[in-house]
N, C-alpha and C positions, 0 to 999 in steps of 0.2 A: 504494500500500500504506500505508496508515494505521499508526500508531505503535504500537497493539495489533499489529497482526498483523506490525509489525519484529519488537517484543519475543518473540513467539511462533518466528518463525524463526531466531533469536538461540537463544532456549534449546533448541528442537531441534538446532542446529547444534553448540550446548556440548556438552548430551546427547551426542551423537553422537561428537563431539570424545572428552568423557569417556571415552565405552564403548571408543574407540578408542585411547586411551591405558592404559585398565585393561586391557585384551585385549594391547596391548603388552608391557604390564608383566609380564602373567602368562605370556606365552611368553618373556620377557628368565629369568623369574624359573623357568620349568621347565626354559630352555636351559643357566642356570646351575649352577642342583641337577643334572643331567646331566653337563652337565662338572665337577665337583667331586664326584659321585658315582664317574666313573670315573678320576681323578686319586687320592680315595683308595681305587679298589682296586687301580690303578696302585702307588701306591706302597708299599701293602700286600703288594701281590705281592712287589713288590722286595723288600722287607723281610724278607721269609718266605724270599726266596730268598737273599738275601744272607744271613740268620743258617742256613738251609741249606749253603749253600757255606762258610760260617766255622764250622759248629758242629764242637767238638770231637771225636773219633771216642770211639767207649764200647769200653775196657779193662775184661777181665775182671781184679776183684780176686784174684790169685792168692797164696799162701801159700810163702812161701819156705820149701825143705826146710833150710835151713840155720838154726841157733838165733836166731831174733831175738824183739823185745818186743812185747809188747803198743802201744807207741807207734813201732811200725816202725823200730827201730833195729837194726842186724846187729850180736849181740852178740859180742865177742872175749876172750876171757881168764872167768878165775871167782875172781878175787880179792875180796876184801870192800869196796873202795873203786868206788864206780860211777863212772862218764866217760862224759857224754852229749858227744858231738863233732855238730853239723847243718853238713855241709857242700855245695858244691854243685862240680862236677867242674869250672863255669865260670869260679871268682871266685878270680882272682889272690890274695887276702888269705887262700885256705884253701890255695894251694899254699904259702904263706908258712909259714901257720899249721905245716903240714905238714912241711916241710922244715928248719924251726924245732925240733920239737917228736919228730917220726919216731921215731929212736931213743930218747927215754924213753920214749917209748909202749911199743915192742916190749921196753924191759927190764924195765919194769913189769909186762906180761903174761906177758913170760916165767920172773920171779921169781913171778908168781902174786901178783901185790899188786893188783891193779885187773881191775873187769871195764870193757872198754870197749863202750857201745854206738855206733856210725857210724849216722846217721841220712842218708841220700843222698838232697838236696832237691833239687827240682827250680825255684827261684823265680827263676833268669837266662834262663829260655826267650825272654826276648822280644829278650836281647843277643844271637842267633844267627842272625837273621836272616831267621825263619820255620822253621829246620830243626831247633826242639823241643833243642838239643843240649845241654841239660843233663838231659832225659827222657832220653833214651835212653844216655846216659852213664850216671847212674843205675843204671837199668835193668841196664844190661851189669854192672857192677859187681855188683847184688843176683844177678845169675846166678852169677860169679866165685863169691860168698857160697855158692853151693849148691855149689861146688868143693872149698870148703875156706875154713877161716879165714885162714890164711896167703895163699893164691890172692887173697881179697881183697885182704887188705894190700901183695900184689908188684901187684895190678890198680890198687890205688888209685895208688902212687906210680909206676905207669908211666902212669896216665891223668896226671899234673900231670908229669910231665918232657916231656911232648907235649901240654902245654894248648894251645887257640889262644885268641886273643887277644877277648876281647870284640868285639861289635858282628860276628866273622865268621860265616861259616858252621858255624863248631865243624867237628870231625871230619865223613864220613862212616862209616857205621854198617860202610864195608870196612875203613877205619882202625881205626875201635874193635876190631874183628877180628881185623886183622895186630895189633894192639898187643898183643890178649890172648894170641897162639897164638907172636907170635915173645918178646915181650919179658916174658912170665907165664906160660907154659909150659900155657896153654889148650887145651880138645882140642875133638873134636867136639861132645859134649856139650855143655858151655857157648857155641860156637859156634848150636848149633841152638836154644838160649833166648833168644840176643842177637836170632836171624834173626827169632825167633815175636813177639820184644817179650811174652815171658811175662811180667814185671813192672813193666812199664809203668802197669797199672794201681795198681798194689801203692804206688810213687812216688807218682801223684798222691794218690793218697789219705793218705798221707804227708805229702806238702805242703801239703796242707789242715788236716792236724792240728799239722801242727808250725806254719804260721805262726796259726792259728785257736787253738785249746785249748792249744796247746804255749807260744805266746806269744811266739815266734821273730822277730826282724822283720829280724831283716838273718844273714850267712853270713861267717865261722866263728862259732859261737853254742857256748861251752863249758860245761858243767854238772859241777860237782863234788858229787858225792852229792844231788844236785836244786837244788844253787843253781848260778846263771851269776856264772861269774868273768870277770876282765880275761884278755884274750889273754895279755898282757904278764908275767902274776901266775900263768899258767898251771901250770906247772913246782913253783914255790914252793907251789901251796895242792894242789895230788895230791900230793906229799909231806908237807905238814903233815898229811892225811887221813890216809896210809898212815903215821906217825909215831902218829896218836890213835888211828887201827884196834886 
């Protein structure tokens, strides 16, 4: 075989070679797209399904029969001084606030010097351990509210004389229950809107305006005639009000 016709079989052999390796390449390369094709609908699926199985359930926004605002707060009293209180039934520093403050509250409302609105935030959900229990704390309390003003206010301070401790489970929804029916003198009625979770929705929507437009970032959050005072100055500036009234 003379040196031409090496050369010649040499290049048909590359040729060949080549086409062999491009034909490789191109099944490496649709084998790939194929699996990366079904990897992301693999994990698209997940995806879908996971934000499926974690999406939040949809509350109808319902209208408490009881007086409250325009900014969701359950109003009490109709004195000339307003009291914005955003508390949350979770946070230890509002049963403070609470037990601190309790009684001038109710002799304010009950001289008729203050109107108080209770705004019941829902923003400690995630200290309970998955079981929502500052929603449906909430929630029960806003029903209390269609009880009665008063109803509320024995609801509220029987919910912080039985708070559970962060990071637990919070109450079950029987607790919330027994507490309203033995220790707030609850009937059937507000029992059957705790059951329904009638303003569940009512809360979150709440919570998104009070920490959103409201301007709220943390719980007890107090407002005197639409400003936020210190916790501590609390007392001192609803009386300097009710004193300017």
């Amino acid at each position: 075989m003379g040196s031409s016709e090496r050369k010649t079989e040499r290049r048909k052999a590359a040729e060949a070679l080549r086409r062999q390796q491009e034909a490789e390449a191109r099944r490496r390369k649709i084998v790939f797209g194929v699996a990366i094709g079904a990897a992301v609908v693999l994990i698209g699926g997940l995806l879908v399904f996971g934000i499926w199985m974690n999406r939040e359930p949809e509350y109808e926004v319902a209208t408490p029969t009881a007086n409250v605002t325009d900014e969701f707060g359950v109003q009490i009293g109709d004195g000339p001084v307003e009291v914005d209180l955003f508390i949350d039934f979770m946070c230890p520093a509002c049963n403070q606030f609470e037990s601190t403050y309790a009684g001038d509250l109710q002799g304010w409302i009950d001289e008729g010097s203050v109107t108080v609105n209770y705004h019941p935030v829902a923003i400690l959900d995630r200290l309970s351990a998955g079981t929502e229990y500052s929603s449906r704390s909430a929630a029960a309390a806003v029903c209390a509210a269609d009880a009665g003003p008063q109803e509320f206010l024995d609801y509220t301070l029987a919910l912080y004389e039985n708070q559970p401790a962060e990071n637990s489970t919070g109450l079950t929804d029987e607790e919330l229950i027994r507490i309203g029916t033995e220790e707030a003198g609850l009937g059937s009625e507000w029992q059957s809107c705790v059951e329904a979770e009638t303003y569940r929705g009512w809360v979150k929507e709440g919570t998104e305006w009070a920490t959103g437009e409201g301007g709220i970032q943390g719980t007890p959050t107090a407002k005197v005639d639409g400003e936020v005072v210190e916790n501590q100055d609390f007392a001192k500036e609803v009386q300097a009000a009710i004193d300017a009234a």
